[in-house]
N, C-alpha and C positions, 0 to 999 in steps of 0.2 A: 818845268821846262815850257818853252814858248816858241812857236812857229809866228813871225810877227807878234803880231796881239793876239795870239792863240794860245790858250792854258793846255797842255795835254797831262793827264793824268801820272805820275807816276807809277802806281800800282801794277804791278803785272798782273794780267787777267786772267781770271783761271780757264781749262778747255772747257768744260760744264758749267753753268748757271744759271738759274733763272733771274730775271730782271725786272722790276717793278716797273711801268708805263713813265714814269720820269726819269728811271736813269735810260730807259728805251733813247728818249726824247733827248736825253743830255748825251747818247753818245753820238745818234744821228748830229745833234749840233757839232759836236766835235767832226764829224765828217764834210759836213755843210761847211766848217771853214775851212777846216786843209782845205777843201775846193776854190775856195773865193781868195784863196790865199796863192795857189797856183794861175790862178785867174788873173789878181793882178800880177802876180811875177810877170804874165804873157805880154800883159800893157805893158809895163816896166818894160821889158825890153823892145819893144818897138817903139817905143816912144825918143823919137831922135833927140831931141834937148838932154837926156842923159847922156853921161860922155859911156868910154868905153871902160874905165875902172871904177865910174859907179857900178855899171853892171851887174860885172867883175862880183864886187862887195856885196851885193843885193841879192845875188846867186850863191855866192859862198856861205852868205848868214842865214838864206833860207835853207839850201842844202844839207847846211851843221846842223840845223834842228830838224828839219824833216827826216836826216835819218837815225836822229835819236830816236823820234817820234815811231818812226817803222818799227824799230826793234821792239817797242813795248806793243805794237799791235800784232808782231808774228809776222811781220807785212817783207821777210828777205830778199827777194829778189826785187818787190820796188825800191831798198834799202839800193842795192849794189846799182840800179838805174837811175838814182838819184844824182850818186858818186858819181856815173861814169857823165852825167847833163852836167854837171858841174865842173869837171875835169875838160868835156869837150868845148865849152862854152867858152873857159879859160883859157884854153890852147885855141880854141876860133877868134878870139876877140884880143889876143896879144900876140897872133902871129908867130906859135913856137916853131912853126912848119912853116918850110916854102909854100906849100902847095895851098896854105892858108891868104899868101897872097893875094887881096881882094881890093875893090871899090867898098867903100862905106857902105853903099845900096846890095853889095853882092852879101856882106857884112851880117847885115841884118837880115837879107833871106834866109843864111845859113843857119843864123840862129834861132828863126822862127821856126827853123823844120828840126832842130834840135827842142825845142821848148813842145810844137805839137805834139813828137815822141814821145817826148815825157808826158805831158799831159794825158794823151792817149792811156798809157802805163798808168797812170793815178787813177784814171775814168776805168779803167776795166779791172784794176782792184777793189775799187768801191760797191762795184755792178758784183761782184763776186759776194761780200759782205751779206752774208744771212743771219739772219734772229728766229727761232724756233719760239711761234707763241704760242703758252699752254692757254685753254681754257679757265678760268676761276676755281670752278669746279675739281679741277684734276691738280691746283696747288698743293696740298694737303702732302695727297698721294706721293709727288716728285721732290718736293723740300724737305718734309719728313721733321717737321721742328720736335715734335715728340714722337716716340717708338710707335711702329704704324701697329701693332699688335697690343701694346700698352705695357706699363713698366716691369709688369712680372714676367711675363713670357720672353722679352728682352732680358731680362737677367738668371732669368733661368734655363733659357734655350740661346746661350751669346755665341753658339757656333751659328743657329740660325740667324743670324742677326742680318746677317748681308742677303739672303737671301730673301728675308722680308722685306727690305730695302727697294730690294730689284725688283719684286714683284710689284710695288708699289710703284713706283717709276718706270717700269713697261707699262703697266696699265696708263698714267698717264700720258705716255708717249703711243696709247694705240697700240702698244704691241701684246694684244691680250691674251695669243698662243703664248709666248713666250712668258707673261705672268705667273700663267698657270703652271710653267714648268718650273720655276721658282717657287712654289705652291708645294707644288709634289714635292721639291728637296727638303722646302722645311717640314710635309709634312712625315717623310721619311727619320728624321732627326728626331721626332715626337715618338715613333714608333723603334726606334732605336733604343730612347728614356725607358720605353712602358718595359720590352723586352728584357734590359738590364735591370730594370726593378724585381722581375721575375726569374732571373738570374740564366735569362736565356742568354747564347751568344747572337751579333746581328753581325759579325763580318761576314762576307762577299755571298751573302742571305738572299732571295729573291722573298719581296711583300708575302708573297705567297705561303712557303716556307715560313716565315718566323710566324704570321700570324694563326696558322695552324698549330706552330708549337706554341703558341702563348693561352691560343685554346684549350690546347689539352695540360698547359701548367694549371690552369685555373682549374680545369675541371677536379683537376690531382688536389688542389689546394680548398676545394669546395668538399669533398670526402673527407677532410679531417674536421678535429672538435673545434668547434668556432662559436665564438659571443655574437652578440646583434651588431658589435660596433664591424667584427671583421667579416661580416657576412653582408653588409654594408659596401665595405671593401672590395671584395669580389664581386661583387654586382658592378659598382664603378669601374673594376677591369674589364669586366664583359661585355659591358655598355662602349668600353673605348675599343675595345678587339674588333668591334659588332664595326663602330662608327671607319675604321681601318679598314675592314673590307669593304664598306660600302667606296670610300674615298677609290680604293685600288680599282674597283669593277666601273665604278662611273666615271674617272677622269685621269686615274695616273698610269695605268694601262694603256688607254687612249692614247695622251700628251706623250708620253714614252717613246712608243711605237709610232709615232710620226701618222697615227688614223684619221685625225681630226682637229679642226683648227677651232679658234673658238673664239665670237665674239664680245662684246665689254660687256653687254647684260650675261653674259651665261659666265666672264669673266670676273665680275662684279660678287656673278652670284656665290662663286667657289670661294674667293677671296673670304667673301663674310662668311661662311659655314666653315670655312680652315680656322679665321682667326678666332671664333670662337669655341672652335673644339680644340684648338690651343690652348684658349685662357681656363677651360674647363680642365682640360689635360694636366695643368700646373697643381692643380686644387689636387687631383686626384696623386697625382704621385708627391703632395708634400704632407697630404693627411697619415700621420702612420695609422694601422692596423689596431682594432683594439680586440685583445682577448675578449 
């Protein structure tokens, strides 16, 4: 579709996305013309050598397209002020109204202060138009081309999956309280596994609570006959029981309780001591036990 000599995209655009520096630049052009497009519409119509159903025509063919063009931007209400500069223009400049009654010269003012309206309305839609730019650095983080945890943890923790998402894309967005509480849910998920491995229950549980019973399962399962491989085994539970309370007392307690906010280095920091006591996590509960 085409505004004049203007290409606008078809595609409907999704509400989230990031955008690589040339389609930044290719959408800003797309704006640059609707503008220069509106601009000469403005000459066009003051310009006397055009009759009155050039106009007419010049207004109607721009109007059809521009409020195609609105719709795929989201842009509604300059969509319906488009229609109503095109409607008024046509009833000013053919006279459907008495009261339209005019000199040529009154003609053209009318429609000048109809066309600045609009214009007005195009300039303060565009002035609205923001772009949210991430850092380089923080791409990784908010696109997520591969699982920000890596492919085991992603298919063996798939309820976590959204939540590592999220953590990764607040961090990128600067919201590194909020990361961290996405942290704690996956790391909850993890301590869920270990609990049901041990045939503890973890519904409406508080951290607390299961990890004290997973203590004392191990302990019970350490008192019985065991080989090197399962005594191996239980060392791995009690290493991840141990790592579980540290998690609770230093950051999910905190982030929980609403005690403490946290910046990207101390955000940064948790992220990488979760994901890897995740990926450690998977090893440990897909090893079986060997007599």
């Amino acid at each position: 579709m085409a505004i004049g000599n203007v290409c606008i995209c078809e595609a409907q655009r999704p509400k989230f996305a990031t955008w690589s520096l040339l389609m930044l630049v290719e959408r800003a052009g797309r704006f640059a013309r609707i503008w220069s497009e509106v601009q000469e519409l403005g000459i066009y119509l003051a310009d006397d050598d055009n009759t009155r159903q050039q106009q007419i025509e010049k207004v109607n063919s721009f109007c059809d397209s521009f409020v195609k063009a609105c719709k795929k931007f989201g842009w509604e209400s300059l969509s319906d002020h488009a229609t109503r500069f095109k409607e008024n223009v046509q009833d000013r400049l053919t006279r459907k109204e008495e009261k339209y009654v005019s000199t040529p010269q009154q003609e053209r003012e009318a429609v000048s202060v109809l066309w600045d309206d609009f214009n007005t309305a195009i300039w303060n839609q565009l002035w609205r138009e923001r772009c949210l730019v991430l850092d380089k650095s923080q791409r990784n983080y908010y696109e997520q081309e591969s699982p920000l945890f890596g492919e085991k943890v992603a298919s063996s923790f798939f309820r976590a999956s959204q939540d590592i998402a999220e953590a990764g894309r607040c961090f990128a967005l600067g919201r590194w309280t909020a990361s961290v509480f996405h942290l704690m849910r996956v790391l909850e998920l993890g301590l869920a596994a270990l609990a049901t491995e041990l045939g503890i229950s973890f519904e409406f549980e508080n951290w607390h609570t299961v990890i004290e019973r997973i203590e004392s399962e191990i302990r019970k399962l350490d008192g019985l006959p065991k080989g090197p491989g399962k005594s191996e085994k239980l060392q791995k539970y009690s290493e991840a029981a141990k790592q579980f309370r540290y998690f609770k007392d230093a950051w999910r307690n905190h982030v929980s309780h609403s005690r403490v906010t946290y910046d990207e280095t101390q955000s940064e920091t948790i992220m990488r001591h979760v994901r890897e006591f995740m990926q450690d996590l998977v090893v440990i509960l897909a090893t079986p036990p060997t007599p």
